[in-house]
KOLDREN-169171 format. One record per residue (C-alpha): chain; y, z, x; residue number from 1. Coordinates in steps of 0.1 Angstrom, whole numbers. Example, Ala and Ser with C-alpha at 12.3 -4.5 7.8 and 13.67 -1.06 7.14 Angstrom:
REM residues 2
{pt 'A'; {-45; 78; 123}; 1}
{pt 'A'; {-11; 71; 137}; 2}
//
This chain:
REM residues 89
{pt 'A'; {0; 0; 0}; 1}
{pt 'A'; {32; -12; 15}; 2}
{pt 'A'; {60; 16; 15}; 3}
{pt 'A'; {93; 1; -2}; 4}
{pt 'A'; {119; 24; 6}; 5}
{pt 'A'; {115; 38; 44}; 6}
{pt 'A'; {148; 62; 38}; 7}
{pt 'A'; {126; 81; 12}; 8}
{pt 'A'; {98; 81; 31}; 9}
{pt 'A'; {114; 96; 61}; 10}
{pt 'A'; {131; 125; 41}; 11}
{pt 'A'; {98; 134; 26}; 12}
{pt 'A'; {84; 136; 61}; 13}
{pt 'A'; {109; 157; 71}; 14}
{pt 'A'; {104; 178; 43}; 15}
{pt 'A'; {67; 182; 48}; 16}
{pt 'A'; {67; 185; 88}; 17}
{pt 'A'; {89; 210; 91}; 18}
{pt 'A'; {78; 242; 82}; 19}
{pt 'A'; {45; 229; 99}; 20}
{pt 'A'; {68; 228; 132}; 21}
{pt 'A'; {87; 258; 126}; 22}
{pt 'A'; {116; 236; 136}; 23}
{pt 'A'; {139; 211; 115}; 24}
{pt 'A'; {128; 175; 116}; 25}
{pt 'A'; {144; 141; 114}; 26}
{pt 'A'; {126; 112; 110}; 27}
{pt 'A'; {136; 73; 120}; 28}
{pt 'A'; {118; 42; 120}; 29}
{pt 'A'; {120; 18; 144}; 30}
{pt 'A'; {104; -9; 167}; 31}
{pt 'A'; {80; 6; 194}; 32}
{pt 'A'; {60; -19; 203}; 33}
{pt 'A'; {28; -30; 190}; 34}
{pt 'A'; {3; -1; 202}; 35}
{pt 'A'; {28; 25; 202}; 36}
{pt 'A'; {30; 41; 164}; 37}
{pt 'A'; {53; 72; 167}; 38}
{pt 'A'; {78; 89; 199}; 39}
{pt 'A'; {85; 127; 198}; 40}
{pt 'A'; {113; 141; 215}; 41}
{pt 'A'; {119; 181; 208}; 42}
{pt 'A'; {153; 193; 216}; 43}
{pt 'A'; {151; 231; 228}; 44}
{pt 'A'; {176; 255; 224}; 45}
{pt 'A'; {184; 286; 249}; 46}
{pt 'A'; {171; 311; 225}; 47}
{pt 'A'; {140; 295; 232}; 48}
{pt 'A'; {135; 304; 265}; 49}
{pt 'A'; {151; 344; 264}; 50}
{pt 'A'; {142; 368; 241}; 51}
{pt 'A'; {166; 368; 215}; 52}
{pt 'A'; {160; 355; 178}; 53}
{pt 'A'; {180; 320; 174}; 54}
{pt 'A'; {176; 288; 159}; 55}
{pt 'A'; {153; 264; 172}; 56}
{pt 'A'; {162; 228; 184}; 57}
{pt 'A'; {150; 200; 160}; 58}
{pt 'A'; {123; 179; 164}; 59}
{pt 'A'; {129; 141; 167}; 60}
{pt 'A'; {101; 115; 153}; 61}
{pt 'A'; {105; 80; 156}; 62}
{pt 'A'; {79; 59; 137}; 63}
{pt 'A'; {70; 27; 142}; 64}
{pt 'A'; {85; 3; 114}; 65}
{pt 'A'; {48; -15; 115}; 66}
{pt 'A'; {34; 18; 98}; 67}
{pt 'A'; {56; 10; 63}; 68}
{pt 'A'; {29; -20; 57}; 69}
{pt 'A'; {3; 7; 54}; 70}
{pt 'A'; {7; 43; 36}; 71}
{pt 'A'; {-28; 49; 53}; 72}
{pt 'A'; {-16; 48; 86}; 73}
{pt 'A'; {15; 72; 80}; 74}
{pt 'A'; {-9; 98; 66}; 75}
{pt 'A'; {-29; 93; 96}; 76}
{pt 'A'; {2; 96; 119}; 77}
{pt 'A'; {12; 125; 104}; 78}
{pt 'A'; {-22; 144; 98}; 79}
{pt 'A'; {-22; 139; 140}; 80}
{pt 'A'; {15; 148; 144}; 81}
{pt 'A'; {6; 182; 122}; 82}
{pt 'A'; {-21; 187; 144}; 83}
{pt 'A'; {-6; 181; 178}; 84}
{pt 'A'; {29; 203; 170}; 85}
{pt 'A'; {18; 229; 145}; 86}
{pt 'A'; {35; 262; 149}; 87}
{pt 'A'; {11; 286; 168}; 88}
{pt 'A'; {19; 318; 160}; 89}
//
């Protein structure tokens, strides 16, 4: 199933992945390349490496535009994303 409006899809993937990360999450789509379905970058913040309470730095997900042909292969990217990056407390 082809996903029609990528702007939605990226706000619900946001809102799903980020209490998985325990971080906020924004979420683009762009080209990558043709084996390359997603990028992470994870911005930290200080409070993440002292021992004070603070917000955390977002987390960045770039998806491959390719991925909107198929709704299969954005579950699967982000059942491996959840995985990967789930908060481990």
């Amino acid at each position: 199933m082809k996903i029609e409006n990528k702007h939605e899809c990226a706000r619900y993937i946001e809102r799903q992945m980020s209490p998985i990360v325990g971080r906020p999450v924004e979420v683009t789509f762009s080209h990558l390349g043709k084996e390359k379905r997603y990028s992470i970058a994870i911005q930290t913040t200080l409070y993440e490496f002292s021992e004070e309470d603070g917000p955390l730095g977002p987390m960045y997900i770039t998806l491959n535009v390719m991925l909107l042909q198929d709704g299969k292969l954005i579950d699967e990217v982000f059942e491996e994303i959840a995985s990967k990056y789930s908060r481990r407390d």
